[in-house]
N, C-alpha and C positions, 0 to 999 in steps of 0.2 A: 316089057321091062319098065315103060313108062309111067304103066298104069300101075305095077307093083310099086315103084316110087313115090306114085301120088298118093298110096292107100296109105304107106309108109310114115311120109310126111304128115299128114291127113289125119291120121290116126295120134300123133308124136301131140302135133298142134290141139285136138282135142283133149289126151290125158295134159298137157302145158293147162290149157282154159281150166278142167275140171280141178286140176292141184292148186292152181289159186286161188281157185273161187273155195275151194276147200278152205284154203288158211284163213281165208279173210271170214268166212263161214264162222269157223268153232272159235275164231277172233270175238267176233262178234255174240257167239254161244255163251260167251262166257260173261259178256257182260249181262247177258238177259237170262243167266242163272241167277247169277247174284243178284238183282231186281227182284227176283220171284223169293229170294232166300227171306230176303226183307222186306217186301211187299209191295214191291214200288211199278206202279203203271207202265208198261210197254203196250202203248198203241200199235204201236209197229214194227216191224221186223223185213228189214229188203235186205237182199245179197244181189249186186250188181247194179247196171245202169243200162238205159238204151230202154228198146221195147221190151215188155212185159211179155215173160214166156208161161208164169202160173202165179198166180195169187189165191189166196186161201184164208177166210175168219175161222182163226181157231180161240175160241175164248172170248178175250178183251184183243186180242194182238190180232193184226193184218199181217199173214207171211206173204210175201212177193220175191218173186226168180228173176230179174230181169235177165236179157241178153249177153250186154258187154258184163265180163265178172272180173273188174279193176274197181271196184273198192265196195260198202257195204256200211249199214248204220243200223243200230236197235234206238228206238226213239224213245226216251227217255223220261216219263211224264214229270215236270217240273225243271228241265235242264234247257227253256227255253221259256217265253212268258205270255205261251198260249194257252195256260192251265189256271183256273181259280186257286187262289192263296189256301181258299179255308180246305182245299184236299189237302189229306192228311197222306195221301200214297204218293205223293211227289217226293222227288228227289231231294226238293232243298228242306223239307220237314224231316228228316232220317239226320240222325245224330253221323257224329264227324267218321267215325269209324267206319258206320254202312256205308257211306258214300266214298270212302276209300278202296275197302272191299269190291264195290260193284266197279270200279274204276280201272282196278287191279285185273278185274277178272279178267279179261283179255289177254292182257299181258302174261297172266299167270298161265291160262290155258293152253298158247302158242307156245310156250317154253317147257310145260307138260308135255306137249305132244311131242317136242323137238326130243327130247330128254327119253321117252317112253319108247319111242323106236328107234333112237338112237341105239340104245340098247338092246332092244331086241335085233339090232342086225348086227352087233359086234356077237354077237355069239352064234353068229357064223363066219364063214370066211368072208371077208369084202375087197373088194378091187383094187387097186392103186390108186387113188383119186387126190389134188388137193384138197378137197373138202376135208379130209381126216385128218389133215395136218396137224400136228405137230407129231401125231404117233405114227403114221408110218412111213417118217425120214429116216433115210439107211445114210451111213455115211459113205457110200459113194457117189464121186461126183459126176450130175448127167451132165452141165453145162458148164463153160464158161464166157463171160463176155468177153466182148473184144475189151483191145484198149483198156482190161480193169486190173488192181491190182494182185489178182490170181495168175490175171493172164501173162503177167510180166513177167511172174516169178516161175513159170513154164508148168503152173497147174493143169492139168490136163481132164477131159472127160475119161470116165473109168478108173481113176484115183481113187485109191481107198484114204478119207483121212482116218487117220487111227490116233491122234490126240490134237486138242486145241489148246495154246497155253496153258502146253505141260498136265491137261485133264482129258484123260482119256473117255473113247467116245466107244461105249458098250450097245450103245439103247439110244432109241428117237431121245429120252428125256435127254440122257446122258451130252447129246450134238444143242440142244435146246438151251440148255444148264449151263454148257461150254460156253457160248456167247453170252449170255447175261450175265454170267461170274467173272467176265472178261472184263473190266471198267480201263477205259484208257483216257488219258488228258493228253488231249495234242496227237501227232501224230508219230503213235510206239508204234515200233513191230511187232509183230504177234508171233508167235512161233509154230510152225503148225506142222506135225509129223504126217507125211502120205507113203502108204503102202505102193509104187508101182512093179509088176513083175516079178513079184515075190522080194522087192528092195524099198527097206523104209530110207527116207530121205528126211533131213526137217531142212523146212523153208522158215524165214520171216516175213510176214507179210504187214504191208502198214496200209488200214484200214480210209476208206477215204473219211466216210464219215459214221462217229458211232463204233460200234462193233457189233456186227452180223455178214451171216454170208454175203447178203446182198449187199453190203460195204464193201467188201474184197470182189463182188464179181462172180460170183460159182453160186449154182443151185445142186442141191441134193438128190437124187434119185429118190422116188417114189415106190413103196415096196406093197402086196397085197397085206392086210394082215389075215394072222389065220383065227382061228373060232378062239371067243375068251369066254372065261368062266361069268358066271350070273353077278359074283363080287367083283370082277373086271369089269366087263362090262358098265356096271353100274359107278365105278370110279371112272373108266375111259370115257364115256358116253358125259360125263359132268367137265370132265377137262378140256373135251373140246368144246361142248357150249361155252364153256367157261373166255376161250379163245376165239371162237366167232364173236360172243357179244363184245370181247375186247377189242376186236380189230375193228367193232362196228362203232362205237364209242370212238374210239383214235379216228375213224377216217372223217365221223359227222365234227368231232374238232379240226381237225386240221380245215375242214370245207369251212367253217367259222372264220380260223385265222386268215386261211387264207382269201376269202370271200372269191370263193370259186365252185362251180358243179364239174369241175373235173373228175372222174371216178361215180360222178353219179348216175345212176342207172332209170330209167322210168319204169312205168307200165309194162313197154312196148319188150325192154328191154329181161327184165324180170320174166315174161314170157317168155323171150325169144332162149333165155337160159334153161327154165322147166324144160321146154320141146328139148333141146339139144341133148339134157340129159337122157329124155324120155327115150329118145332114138338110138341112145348107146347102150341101155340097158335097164330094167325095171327096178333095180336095186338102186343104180348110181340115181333115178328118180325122185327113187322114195330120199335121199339121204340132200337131195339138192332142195324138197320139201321141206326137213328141217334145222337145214342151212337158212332156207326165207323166214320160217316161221319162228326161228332166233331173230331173226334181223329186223322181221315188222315188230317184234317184242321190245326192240331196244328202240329205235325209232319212235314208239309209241308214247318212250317215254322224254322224249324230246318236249323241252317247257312253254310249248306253245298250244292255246286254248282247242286248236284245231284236232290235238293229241290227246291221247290220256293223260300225259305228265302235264299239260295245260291246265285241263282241267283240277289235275289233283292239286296245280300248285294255288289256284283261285280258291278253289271250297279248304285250305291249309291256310290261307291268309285272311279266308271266314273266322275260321275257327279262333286263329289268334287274335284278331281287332274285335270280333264279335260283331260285325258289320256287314251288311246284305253287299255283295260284291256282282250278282246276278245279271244284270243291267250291264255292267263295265264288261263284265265275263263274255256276255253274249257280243257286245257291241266288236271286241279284239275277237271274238270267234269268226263272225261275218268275214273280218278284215283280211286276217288268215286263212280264212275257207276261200277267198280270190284269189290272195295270192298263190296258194298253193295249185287253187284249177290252175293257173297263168305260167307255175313252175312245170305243173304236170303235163301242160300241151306243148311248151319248149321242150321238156326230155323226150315226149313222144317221138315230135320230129324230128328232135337232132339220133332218136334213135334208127328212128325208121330209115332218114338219108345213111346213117353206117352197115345196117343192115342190105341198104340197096349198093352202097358202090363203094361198101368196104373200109 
């Protein structure tokens, strides 16, 4: 039984390695499209870090596989100042928009893929998972917290809510709708109709902060969805990216406001999610792939040289002054490329010590 466990885990921990090294992969794929589209030099091409497991000259470009697969870089001829001026295939000789494009590409690819089999798995049946959140919230309620203002007003697990101020709750949109169309100043009661034992009741409930579920205390039950059509799909599969990259945006501000890595997740951590998916199921997997592959999309675009949006915002403030920025660019790039190794070895370990003793 043991050794079925360890092939189990073993096996989970390898598809985890290969699905990031994936993302980061066609990450990368895509910036070294866009280079070839408009002619621009890639010496080199590496996926991963640690010892080298295959290298290969194909062309002009060195491809290399290293071992650890937590992050990856296309090198960029001219986006550094080891290249002679008079080449005309570097990157800082390509007019403003090539260099946007090639910039983009990443970013655009990861959200391709997120988006393209998103879709193809909503057009079968899929699991209950939050990853699909917001579409398949039923309005029954699975929890409530202690001590919240659900729990006061005797809301119970297995309640049907069947309206939210007075708007009835048909559909995930419908329970979704309910709370944002909900605006209170101060602290109003809400009114909120539940079905128990075939008996509607309405309660008032006052919200602690905001209005949403999680203000009052109660989570929604999780439902499978069943198969949607190729036009469903193609609208549902855009409204949940639409809602991961939202929530991914809100949480990298609030870490601003707040100056804190609380909710932040590393390498270590990013991994230890793929495996867990991989172990419950080959679908909830593939679907936790492009949850990441939203999330390094929108990250990437974070306005630090180290990023995409870095760089796009340096070669944006070329364009407008009309002034070589390359030097300034590289020097904040170095700076950020420390701090970040410096961020990425603190989340390691504060992940690895959670993963060991919980």
């Amino acid at each position: 039984m043991n050794v079925i466990l360890l092939i189990h885990y073993g096996s989970s921990l390898i598809l985890g390695m290969i699905g990031f090294g994936f993302l980061i992969g066609i990450h990368e794929l895509g910036h070294f499209m866009a280079c070839k589209l408009f002619d621009v030099r890639t010496p080199s091409f590496s996926l991963g870090f640690g010892p080298q497991l295959f290298t290969k000259q194909i062309g002009e470009t060195n491809f290399t596989l290293s071992l650890i697969p937590f992050g990856g870089y296309v090198e960029v001829a001219g986006a550094d100042d080891a290249f002679h001026e008079h080449d005309e295939r570097l990157i800082t000789k390509k007019p403003y928009y090539q260099k946007l494009i090639i910039l983009l590409g990443g970013i655009v690819v990861n959200i391709l893929f997120a988006y393209a089999t998103l879709t193809a798995i909503l057009l079968r049946q899929t699991p209950a998972t939050p990853f699909l959140s917001p579409l398949n919230i039923s309005p029954i309620v699975e929890a409530v917290a202690p001590d919240s203002p659900a729990s006061q007003k005797d809301i119970r697990p297995g309640d049907t809510i069947r309206s939210i101020n007075l708007i009835p709750l048909r559909s995930s949109a419908d329970i979704v709708h309910a709370w944002q169309a909900t605006k209170t100043e101060g602290l109003v009661p809400i009114p909120i109709e539940l079905e128990r034992e075939g008996t509607l009741h309405t309660i008032h409930v006052v919200p602690t902060a905001g209005c949403s579920s999680k203000s009052i205390g109660l989570s929604f039950k999780l439902s499978p969805l069943p198969p949607h059509t190729l036009i469903e799909s193609l609208h549902k599969s855009a409204q949940v990216i639409y809602h991961w990259a939202r929530m991914t945006f809100l949480s990298l501000a609030n870490m601003v406001r707040t100056r804190s890595t609380e909710g932040l997740g590393g390498p270590i951590a990013v991994m230890s999610g793929i495996t867990t998916s991989a172990q419950r199921s080959f679908l909830l997997y593939v679907i936790t792939l492009c949850f990441i592959s939203t999330g390094l999309a929108c990250i990437n675009f974070v306005p630090l040289p180290v990023f995409d949006g870095g760089q796009i915002l340096f070669y944006t403030l070329e364009a407008v002054t009309r002034l070589s920025l390359n030097r300034l660019r590289i020097i904040v790039h170095t700076i950020t490329w420390a701090a970040l190794i410096i961020l990425m070895v603190y989340l390691s370990w504060r992940d690895l010590i959670y993963l060991i003793i919980g």
